[in-house]
OpenMM code with the backbone's topology and positions (N, CA, C; nanometers):
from openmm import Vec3, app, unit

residues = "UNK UNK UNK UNK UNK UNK UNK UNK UNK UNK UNK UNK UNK UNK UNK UNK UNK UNK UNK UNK UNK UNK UNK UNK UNK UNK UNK UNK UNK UNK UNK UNK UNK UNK UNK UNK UNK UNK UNK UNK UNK UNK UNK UNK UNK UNK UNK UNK UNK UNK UNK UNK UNK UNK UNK UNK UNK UNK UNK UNK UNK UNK UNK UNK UNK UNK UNK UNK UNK UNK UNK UNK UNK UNK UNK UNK UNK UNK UNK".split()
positions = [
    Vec3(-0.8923, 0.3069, 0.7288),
    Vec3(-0.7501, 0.2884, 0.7524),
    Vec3(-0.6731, 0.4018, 0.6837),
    Vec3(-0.5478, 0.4570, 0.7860),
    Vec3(-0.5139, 0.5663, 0.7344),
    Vec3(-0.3834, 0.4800, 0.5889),
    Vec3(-0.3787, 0.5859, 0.5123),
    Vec3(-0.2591, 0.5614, 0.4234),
    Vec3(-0.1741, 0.6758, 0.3817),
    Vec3(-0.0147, 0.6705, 0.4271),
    Vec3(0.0778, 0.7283, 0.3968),
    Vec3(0.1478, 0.7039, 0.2905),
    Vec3(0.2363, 0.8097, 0.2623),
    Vec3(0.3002, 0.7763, 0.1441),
    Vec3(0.4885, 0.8212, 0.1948),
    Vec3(0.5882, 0.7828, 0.1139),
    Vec3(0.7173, 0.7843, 0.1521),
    Vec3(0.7255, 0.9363, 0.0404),
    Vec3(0.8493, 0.9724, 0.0746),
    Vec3(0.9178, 1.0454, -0.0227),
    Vec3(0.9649, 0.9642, -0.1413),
    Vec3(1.0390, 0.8673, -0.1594),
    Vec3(1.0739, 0.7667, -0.2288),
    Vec3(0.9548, 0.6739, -0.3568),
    Vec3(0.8573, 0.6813, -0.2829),
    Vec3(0.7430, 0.7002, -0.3544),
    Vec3(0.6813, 0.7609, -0.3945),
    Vec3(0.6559, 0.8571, -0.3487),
    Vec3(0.5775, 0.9935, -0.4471),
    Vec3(0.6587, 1.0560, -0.5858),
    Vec3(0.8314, 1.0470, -0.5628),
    Vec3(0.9009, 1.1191, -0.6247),
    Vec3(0.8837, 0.9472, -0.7753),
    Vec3(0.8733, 0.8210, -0.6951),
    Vec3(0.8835, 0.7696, -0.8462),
    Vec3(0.7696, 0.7342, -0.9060),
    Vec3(0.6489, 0.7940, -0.8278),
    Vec3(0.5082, 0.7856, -0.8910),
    Vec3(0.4802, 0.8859, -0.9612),
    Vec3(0.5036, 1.0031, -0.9176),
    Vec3(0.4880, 1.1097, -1.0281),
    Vec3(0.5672, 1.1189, -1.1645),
    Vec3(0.6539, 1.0193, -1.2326),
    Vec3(0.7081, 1.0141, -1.3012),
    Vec3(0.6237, 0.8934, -1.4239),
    Vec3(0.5353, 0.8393, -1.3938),
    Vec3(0.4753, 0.7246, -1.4636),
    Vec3(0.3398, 0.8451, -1.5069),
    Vec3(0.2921, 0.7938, -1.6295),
    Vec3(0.1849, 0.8572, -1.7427),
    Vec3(0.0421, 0.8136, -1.6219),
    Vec3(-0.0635, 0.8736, -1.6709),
    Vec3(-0.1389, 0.9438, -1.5511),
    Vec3(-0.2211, 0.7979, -1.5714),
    Vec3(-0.2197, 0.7734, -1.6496),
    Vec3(-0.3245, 0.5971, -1.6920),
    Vec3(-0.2548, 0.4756, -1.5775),
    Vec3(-0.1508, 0.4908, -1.5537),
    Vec3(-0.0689, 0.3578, -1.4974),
    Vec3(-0.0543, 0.4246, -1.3340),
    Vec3(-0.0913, 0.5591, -1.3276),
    Vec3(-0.1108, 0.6273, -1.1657),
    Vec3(-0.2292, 0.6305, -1.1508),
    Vec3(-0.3159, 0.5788, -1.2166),
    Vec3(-0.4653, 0.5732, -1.1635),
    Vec3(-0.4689, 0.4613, -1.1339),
    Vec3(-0.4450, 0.2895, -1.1811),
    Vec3(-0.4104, 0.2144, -1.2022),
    Vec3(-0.3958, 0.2097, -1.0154),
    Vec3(-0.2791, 0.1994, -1.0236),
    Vec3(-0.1223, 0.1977, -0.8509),
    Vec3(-0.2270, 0.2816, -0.7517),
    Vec3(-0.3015, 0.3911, -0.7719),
    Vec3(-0.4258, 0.4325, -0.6924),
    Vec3(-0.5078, 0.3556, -0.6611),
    Vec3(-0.5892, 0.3203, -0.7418),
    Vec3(-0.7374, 0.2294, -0.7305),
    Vec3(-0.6779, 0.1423, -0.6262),
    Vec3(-0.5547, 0.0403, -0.6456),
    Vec3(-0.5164, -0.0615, -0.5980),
    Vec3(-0.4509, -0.0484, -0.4538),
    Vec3(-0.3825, 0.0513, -0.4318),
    Vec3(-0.3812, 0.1433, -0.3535),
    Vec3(-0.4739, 0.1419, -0.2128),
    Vec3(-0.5963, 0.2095, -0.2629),
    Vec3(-0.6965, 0.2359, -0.1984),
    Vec3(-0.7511, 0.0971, -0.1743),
    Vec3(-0.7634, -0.0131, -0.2420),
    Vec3(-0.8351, -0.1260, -0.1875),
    Vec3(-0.7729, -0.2112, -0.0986),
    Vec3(-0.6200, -0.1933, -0.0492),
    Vec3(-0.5468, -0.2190, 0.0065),
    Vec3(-0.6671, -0.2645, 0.1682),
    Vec3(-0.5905, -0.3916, 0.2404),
    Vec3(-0.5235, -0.4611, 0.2377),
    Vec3(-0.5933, -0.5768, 0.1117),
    Vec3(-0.7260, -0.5436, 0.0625),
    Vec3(-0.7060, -0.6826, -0.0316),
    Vec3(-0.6895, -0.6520, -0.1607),
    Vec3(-0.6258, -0.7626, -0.2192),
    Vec3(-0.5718, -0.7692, -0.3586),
    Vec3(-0.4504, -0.8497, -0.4092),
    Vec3(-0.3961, -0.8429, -0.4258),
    Vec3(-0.2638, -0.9632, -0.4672),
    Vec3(-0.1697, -0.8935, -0.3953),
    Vec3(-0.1848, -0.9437, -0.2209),
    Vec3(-0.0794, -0.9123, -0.1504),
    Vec3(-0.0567, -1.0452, -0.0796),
    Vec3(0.1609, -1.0108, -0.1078),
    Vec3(0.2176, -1.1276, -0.0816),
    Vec3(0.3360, -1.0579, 0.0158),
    Vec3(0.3297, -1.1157, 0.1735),
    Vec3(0.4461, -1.0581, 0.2689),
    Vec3(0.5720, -1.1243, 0.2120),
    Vec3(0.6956, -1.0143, 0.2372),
    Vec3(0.8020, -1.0808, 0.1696),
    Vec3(0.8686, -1.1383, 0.2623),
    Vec3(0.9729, -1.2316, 0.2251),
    Vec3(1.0073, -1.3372, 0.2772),
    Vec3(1.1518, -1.2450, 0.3443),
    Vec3(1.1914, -1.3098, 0.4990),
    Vec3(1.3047, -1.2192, 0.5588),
    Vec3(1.2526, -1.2079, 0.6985),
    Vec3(1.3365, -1.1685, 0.7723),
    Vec3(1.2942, -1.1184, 0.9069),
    Vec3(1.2719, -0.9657, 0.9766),
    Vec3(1.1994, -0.8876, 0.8446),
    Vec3(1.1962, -0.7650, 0.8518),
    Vec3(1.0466, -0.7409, 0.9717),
    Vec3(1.0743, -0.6157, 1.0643),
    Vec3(0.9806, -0.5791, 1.1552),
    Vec3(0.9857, -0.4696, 1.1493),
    Vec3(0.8501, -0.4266, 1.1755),
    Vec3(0.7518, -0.4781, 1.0835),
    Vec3(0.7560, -0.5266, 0.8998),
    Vec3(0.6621, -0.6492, 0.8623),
    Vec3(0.6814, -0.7048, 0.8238),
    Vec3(0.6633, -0.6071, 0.6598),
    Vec3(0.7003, -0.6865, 0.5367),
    Vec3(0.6886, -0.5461, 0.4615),
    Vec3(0.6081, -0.6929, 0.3430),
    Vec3(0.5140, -0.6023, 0.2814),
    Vec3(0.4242, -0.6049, 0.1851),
    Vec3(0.4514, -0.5804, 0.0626),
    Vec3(0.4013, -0.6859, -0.0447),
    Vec3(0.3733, -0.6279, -0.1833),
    Vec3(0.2561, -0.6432, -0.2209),
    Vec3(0.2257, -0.5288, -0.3370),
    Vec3(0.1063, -0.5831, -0.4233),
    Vec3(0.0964, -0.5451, -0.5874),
    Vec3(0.1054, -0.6227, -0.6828),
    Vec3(0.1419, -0.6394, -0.8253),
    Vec3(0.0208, -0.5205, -0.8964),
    Vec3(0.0952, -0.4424, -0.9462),
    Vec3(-0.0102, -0.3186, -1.0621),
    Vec3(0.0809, -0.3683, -1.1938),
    Vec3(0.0411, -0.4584, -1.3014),
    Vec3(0.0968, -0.5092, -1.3720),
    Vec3(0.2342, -0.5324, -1.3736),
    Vec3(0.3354, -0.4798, -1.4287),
    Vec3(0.4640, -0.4968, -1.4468),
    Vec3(0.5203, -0.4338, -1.3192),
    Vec3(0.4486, -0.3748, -1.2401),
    Vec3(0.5212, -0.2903, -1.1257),
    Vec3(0.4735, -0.3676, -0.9633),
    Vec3(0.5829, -0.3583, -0.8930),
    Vec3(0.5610, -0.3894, -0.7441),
    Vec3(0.5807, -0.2549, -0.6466),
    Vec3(0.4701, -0.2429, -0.5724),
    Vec3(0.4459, -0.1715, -0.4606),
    Vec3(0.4784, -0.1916, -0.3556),
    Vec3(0.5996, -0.1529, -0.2882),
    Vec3(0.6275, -0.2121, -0.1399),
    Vec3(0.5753, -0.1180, -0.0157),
    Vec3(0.4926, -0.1908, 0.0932),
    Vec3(0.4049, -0.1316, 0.1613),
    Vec3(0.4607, -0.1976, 0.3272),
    Vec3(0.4184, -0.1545, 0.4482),
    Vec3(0.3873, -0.1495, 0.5618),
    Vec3(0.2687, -0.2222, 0.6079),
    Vec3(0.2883, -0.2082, 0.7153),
    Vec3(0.0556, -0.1998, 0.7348),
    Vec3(0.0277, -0.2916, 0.8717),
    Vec3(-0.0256, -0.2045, 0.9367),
    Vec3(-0.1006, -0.2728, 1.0395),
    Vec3(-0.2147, -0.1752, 1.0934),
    Vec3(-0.2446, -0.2026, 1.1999),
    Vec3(-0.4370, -0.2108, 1.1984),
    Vec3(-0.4853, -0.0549, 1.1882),
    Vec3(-0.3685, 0.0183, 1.2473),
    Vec3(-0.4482, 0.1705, 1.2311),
    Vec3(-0.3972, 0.2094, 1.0360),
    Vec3(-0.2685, 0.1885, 1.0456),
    Vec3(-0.2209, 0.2576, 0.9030),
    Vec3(-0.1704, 0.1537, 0.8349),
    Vec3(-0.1330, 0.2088, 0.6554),
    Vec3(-0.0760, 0.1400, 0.5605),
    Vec3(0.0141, 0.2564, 0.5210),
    Vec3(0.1376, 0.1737, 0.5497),
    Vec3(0.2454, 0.3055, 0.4656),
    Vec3(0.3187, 0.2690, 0.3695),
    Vec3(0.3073, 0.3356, 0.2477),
    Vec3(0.3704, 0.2735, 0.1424),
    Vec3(0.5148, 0.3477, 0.1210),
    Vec3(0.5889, 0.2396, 0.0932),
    Vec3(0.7727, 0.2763, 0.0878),
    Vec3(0.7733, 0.2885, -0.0498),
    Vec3(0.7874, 0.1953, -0.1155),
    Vec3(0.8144, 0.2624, -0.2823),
    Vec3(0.7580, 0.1349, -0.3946),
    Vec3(0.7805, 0.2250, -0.5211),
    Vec3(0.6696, 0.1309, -0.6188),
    Vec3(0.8171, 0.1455, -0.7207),
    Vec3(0.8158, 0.0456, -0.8077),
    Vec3(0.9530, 0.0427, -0.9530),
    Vec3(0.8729, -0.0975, -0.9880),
    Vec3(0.9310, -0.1006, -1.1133),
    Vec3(0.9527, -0.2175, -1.1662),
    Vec3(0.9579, -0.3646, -1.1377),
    Vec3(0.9358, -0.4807, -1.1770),
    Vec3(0.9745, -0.6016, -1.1074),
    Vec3(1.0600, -0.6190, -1.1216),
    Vec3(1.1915, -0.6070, -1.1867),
    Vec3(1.2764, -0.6291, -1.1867),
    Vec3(1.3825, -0.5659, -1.1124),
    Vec3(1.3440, -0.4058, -1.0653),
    Vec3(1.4295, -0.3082, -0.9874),
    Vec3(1.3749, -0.3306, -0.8659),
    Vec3(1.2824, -0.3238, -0.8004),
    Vec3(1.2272, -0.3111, -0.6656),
    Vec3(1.2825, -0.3787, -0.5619),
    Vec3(1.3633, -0.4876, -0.5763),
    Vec3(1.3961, -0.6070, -0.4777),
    Vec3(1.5709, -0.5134, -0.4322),
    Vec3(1.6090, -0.4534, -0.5276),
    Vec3(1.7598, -0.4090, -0.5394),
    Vec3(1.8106, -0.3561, -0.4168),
] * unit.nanometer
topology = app.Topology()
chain = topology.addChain("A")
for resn in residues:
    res = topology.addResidue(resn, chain)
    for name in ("N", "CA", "C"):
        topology.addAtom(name, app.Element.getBySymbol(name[0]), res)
């Protein structure tokens, strides 16, 4: 499965220490399984999270690709 990345995401991943971007990788890559929960709404296509400790990853995804929109905080990400 292919995986993309946003502008919006790359610019706030390269800003986190290289231990907590290996981390959001691994998890990343094992995508679609892992502690993924579709969010609630009537968004189409439907949009994805998946928890790298204190941080949420918001993702895409269907059968050819996974595209990831952006990763922050739990507390910023929903904003």
């Amino acid at each position: 499965m292919k995986i993309s990345y946003s502008k919006t995401f790359e610019k706030k991943f390269s800003r986190y220490d290289r231990k907590l971007q290996e981390k959001m990788f691994n998890a990343i890559q094992k995508l679609p399984n892992g502690n993924v929960k579709e969010l609630t709404g009537n968004e189409i296509p439907p949009i994805y999270r998946i928890r790298v400790s204190k941080y949420r990853i918001l993702f895409h995804m269907n059968e050819k690709e996974i595209q990831i929109l952006k990763v922050d905080s739990r507390g910023d990400i929903y904003k």
